[in-house]
N, C-alpha and C positions, 0 to 999 in steps of 0.2 A: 022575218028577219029584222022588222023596224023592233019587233015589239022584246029578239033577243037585244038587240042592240041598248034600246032603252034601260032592260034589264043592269046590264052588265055596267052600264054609267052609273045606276043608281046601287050597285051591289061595290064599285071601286070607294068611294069616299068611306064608305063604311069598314072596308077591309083597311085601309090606311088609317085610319083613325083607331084600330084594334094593334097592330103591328108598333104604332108609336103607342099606345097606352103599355104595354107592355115593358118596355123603358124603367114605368113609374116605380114601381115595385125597387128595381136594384138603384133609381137616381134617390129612394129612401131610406136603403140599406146602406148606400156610402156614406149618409147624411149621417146615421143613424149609427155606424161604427164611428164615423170620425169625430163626433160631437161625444163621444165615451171616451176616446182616447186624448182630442183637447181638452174635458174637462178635470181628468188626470194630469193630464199635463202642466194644465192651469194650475192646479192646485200647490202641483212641485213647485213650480218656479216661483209663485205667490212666494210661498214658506222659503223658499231661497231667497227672497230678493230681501226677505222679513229676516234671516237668517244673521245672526252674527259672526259664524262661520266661514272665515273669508274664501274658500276655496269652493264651497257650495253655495255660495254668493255669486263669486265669480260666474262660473259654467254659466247661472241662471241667468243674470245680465248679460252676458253673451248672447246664451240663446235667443233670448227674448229681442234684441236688439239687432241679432242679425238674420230672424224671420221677420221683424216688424220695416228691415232693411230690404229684404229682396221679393219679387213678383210673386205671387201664388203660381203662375204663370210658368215662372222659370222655375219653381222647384217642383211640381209637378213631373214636370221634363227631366227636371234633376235626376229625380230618385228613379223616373223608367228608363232615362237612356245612357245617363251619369254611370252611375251603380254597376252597371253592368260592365264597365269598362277593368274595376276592379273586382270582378268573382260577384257580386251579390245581383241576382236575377230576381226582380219582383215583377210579377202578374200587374197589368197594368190597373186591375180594381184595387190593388192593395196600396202599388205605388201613388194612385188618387186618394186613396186614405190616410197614408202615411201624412201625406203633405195636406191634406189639410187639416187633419189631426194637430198636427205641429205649427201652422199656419192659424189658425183659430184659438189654438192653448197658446201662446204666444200674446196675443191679443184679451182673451180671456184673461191672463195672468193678472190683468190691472183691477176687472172684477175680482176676482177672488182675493186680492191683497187689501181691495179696498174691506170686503166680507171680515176678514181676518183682521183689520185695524178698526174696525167697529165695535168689538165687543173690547168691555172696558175694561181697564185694569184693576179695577176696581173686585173683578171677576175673578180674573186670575188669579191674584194676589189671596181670596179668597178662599180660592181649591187649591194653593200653597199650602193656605194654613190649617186645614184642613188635613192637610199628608200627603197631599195629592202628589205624585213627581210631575215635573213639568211635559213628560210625556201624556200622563194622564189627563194632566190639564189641556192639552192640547188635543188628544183625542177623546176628550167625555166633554166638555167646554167649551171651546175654542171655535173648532173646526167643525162641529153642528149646528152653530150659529151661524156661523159665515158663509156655511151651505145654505140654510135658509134665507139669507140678503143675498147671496147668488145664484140661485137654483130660475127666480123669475129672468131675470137678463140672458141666463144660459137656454132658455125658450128663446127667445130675441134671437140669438146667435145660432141656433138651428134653422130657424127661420131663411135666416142670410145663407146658411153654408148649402139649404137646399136648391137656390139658387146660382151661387157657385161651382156648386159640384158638375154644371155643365161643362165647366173646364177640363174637367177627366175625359169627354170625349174626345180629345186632341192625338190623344193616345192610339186613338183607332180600335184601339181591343176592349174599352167598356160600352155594352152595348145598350144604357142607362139611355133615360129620355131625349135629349137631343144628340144623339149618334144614333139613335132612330129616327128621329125629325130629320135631320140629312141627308140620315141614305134615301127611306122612302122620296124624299123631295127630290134629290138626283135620279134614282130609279126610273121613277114616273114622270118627272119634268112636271111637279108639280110643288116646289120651293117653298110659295106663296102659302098654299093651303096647308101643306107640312109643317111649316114655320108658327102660324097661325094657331096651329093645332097642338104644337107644342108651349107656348105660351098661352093657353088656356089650361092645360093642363098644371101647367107651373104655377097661375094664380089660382087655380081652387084648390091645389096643395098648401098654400101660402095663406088661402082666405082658412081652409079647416086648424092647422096649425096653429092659427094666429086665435082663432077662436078659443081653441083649446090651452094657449097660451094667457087668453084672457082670464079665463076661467081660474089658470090657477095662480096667476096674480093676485085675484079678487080673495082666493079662498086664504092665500099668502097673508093677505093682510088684515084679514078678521082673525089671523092667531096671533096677532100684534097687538090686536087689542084688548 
């Protein structure tokens, strides 16, 4: 009996640590949709705020001012419990992507405009004269420069959102790495080591990433020279 009992202590921490690893996978896929659709995002609003077009000026200054205005927090909430008030039903993994989608492009916007006012006119002016139309210029020129002076920062900001993205467990229905950290910890009345074990998890996500972030930093900047 002592030696089931022994068993079964040393077979618990193992099964809890398997149930929250489990998490890791979809707290990478929010990460990992929502960093594709801020850095689209980003990209719009960059060119809108660059835009001389006062009406697709406008929107983008909006936008960007009243995400960089309100909580990640609150629009999380927004888009699962808002939305639905008016006809639109989003899944609570979508509604965490949405918003931080929109939440990080927002933010991002200032990278990619800064991307975009770097290559000189000198440039442009250039592929004008050349025949180029100004759209051309801007997508054979422009905007693959700017991707590359913001492609390293947009690692940065993965970085960050994979850490955020805990916020989507609020929702109750993504069952991403810490809304597994919490139930296991409430389940088992074991909080401490749940918790514990969820932030380990989160910094060897953040140490691999970062590494991998370095790397292409590094490689960034030997095609500079």
């Amino acid at each position: 009996m002592v030696l089931l009992s022994k068993r079964s202590i040393s077979i618990e921490p193992l099964s809890r640590k398997k149930s929250i690893a489990r998490g890791v996978w979809i707290t990478i896929s929010i990460s990992a949709l929502s960093i594709l659709l801020a850095t689209i995002l980003a990209l719009l609003a960059a060119l809108g705020r660059l835009s001389k077009f006062p009406p697709f000026y406008a929107i983008c200054t909006f936008y960007v001012s009243l995400i960089r205005g309100t909580p990640l927090y609150l629009q999380i909430f927004f888009f699962f419990l808002a939305l639905p008030q008016v006809g639109i039903i989003l899944p609570g993994l979508w509604a965490g992507v949405l918003a931080l989608g929109l939440n990080y492009g927002a933010y991002m916007s200032e990278i990619f405009r800064a991307g975009l006012s770097s290559v000189g006119k000198g440039q442009r002016e250039a592929a004008l004269a050349i025949g180029m139309t100004p759209g051309q210029t801007m997508s054979r020129i422009v905007i693959p420069q700017a991707l590359r002076f913001a492609i390293p920062p947009t690692g940065n900001e993965f970085i960050a959102m994979l850490k955020d993205s805990a916020l989507v467990s609020a929702t109750g229905f993504v069952h991403e790495l810490m809304w597994r950290a919490t139930k296991v910890g409430r389940a088992q009345f074991h909080n401490l080591e749940a918790l514990i074990t969820a932030a380990v998890f989160y910094w060897v996500m953040t140490l691999v990433f970062s590494y991998f972030q370095g790397r292409l930093e590094a490689r960034m900047s030997r095609g500079e020279r």
